[in-house]
C-alpha positions as CSV (number, residue, x, y, z in Angstrom):
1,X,-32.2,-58.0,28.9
2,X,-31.3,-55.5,26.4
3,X,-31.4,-55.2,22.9
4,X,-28.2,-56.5,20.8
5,X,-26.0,-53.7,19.6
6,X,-24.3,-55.6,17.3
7,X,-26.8,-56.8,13.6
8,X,-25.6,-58.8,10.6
9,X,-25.9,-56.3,7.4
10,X,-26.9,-58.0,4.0
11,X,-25.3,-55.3,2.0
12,X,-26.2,-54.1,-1.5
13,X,-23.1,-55.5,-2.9
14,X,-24.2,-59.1,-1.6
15,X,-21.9,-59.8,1.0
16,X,-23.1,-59.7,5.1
17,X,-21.1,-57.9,8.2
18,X,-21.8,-57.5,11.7
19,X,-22.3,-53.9,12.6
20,X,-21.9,-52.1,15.7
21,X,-25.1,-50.3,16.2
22,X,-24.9,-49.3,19.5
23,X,-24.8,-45.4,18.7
24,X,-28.4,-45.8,17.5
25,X,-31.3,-45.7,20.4
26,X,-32.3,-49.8,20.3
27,X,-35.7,-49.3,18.6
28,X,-33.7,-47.6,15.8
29,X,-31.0,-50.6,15.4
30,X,-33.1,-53.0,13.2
31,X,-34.2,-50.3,10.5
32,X,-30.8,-48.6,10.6
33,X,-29.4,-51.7,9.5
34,X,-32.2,-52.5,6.8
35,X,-30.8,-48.9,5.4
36,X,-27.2,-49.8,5.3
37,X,-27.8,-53.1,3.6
38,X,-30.1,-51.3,1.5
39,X,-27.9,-48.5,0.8
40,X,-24.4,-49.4,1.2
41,X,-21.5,-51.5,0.3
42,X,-19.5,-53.8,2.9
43,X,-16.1,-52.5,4.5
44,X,-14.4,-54.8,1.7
45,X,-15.8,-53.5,-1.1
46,X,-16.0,-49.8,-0.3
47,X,-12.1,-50.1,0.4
48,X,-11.5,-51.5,-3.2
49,X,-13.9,-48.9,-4.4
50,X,-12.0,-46.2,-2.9
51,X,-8.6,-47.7,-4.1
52,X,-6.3,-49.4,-1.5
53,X,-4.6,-46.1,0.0
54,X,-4.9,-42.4,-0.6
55,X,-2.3,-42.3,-3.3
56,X,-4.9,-44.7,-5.1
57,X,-7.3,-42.4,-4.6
58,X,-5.8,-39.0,-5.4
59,X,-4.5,-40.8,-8.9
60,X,-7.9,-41.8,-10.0
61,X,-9.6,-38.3,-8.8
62,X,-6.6,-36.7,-11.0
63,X,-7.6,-38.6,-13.7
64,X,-11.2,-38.0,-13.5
65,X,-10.6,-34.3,-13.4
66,X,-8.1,-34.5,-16.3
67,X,-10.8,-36.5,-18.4
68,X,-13.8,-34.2,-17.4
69,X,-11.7,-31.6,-18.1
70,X,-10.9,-32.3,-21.6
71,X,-14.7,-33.5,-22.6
72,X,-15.4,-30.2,-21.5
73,X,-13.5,-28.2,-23.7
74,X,-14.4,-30.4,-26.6
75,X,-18.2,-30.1,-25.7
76,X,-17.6,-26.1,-25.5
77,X,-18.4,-26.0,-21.4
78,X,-16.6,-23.9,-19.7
79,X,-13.8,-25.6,-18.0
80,X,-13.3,-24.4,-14.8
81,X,-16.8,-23.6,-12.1
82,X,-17.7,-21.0,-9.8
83,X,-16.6,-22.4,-6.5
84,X,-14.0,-23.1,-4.1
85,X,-11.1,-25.3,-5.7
86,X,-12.4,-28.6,-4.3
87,X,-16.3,-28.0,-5.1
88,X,-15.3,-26.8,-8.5
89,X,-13.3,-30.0,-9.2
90,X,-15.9,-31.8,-7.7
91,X,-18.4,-29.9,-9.9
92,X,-16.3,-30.9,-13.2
93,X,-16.6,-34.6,-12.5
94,X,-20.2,-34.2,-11.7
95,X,-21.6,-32.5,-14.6
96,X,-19.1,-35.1,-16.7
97,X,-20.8,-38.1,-15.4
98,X,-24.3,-36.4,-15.3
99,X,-23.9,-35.3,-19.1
100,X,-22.8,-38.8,-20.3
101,X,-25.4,-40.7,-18.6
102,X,-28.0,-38.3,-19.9
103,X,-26.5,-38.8,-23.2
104,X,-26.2,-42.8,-22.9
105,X,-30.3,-42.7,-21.8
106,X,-31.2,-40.4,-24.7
107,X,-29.3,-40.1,-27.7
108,X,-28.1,-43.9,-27.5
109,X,-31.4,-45.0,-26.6
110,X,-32.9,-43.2,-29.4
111,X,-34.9,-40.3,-27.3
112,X,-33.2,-37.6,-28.7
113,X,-30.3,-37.1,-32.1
114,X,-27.4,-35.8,-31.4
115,X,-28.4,-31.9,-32.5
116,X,-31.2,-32.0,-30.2
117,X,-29.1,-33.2,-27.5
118,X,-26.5,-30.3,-28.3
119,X,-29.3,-28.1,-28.2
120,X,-31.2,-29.3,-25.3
121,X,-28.6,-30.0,-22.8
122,X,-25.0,-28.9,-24.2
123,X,-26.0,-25.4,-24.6
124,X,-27.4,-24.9,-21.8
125,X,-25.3,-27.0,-19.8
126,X,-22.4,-24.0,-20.8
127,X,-24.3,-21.3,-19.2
128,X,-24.1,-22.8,-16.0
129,X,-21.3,-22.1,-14.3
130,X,-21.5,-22.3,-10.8
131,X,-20.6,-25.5,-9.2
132,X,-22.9,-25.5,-6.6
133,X,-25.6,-26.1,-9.2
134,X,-24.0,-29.1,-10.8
135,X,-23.5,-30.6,-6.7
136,X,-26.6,-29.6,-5.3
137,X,-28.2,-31.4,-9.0
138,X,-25.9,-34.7,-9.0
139,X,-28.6,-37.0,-7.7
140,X,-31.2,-35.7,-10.3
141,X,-31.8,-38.6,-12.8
142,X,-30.1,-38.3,-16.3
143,X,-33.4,-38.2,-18.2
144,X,-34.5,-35.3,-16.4
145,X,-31.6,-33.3,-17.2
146,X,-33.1,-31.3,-20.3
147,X,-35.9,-30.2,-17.9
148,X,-33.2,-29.1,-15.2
149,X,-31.1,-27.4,-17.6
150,X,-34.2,-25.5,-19.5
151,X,-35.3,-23.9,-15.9
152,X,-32.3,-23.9,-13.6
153,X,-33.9,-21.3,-11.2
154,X,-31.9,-18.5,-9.7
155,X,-28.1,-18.8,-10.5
156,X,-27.9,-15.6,-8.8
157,X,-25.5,-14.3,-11.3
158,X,-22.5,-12.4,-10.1
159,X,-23.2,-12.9,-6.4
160,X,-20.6,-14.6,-4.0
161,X,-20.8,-16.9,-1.4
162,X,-17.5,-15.8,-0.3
163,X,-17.1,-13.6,3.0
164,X,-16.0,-10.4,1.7
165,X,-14.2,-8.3,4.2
């Protein structure tokens, strides 16, 4: 008898699907599935997440650029990253959402005023200008974002990742 390749998921957003696990060896199935309920959404809800077609999609990253874009110049970052055209867009909307969340955790929950937050993470925040500093730091929790900014190791300043013929 062998092993079902199909498990119910009890996904984080509540709702349960049947998913084909048969890509996984079959002592794998049953904790791969405890990981997508643990980490993921359902088909429905990632689809409505991600807007109903790419048009949706493409609007919504537009706008998210445009906004990050804008709170950047008002915040005196430097609006455009270090980086390929999509990592550096992708880079904008990062630092965006990584600055306001560190800002909603500590100047609205009364950690830091707004000077010290100026000082402590706008300031330095400009410096950076590489995008893959803001990607490879997106996961990084918002409180620890002074700490990040105050040693952001090696930004190997001037050097290019391109290929240079």
């Amino acid at each position: 008898m062998s092993a079902a390749t199909h498990l119910p998921v009890a996904y984080k957003c509540g709702h349960t699907e049947d998913r084909d696990l048969s890509d996984k060896p079959a002592g794998e199935r049953a904790r791969s599935a405890r990981w997508y309920g643990e980490h993921l959404v359902c088909s429905r809800c990632f689809k409505k997440q991600q807007g109903t077609d790419s048009g949706d999609r493409a609007a919504r990253e537009a706008k998210e650029l445009a906004e990050a874009t804008e709170v950047a110049e008002r915040d005196g970052l430097p609006p455009a990253l270090i980086g390929t055209e999509k990592q550096a867009a992708w880079a904008l909307q990062v630092r965006h959402r990584m600055i306001r969340n560190a800002y909603a955790e500590l100047v609205e929950a009364g950690t830091l005023d707004d000077a010290d937050f100026q000082a402590t993470v706008l300031e330095p925040a400009a410096r950076i200008d590489r995008a893959r500093w803001w990607i490879d730091n997106r996961d990084q929790p918002a409180t620890d974002l002074p700490d990040l900014l105050a040693d952001p190791g090696t930004i190997d300043a001037g050097a290019s990742t391109e290929n240079v013929a």
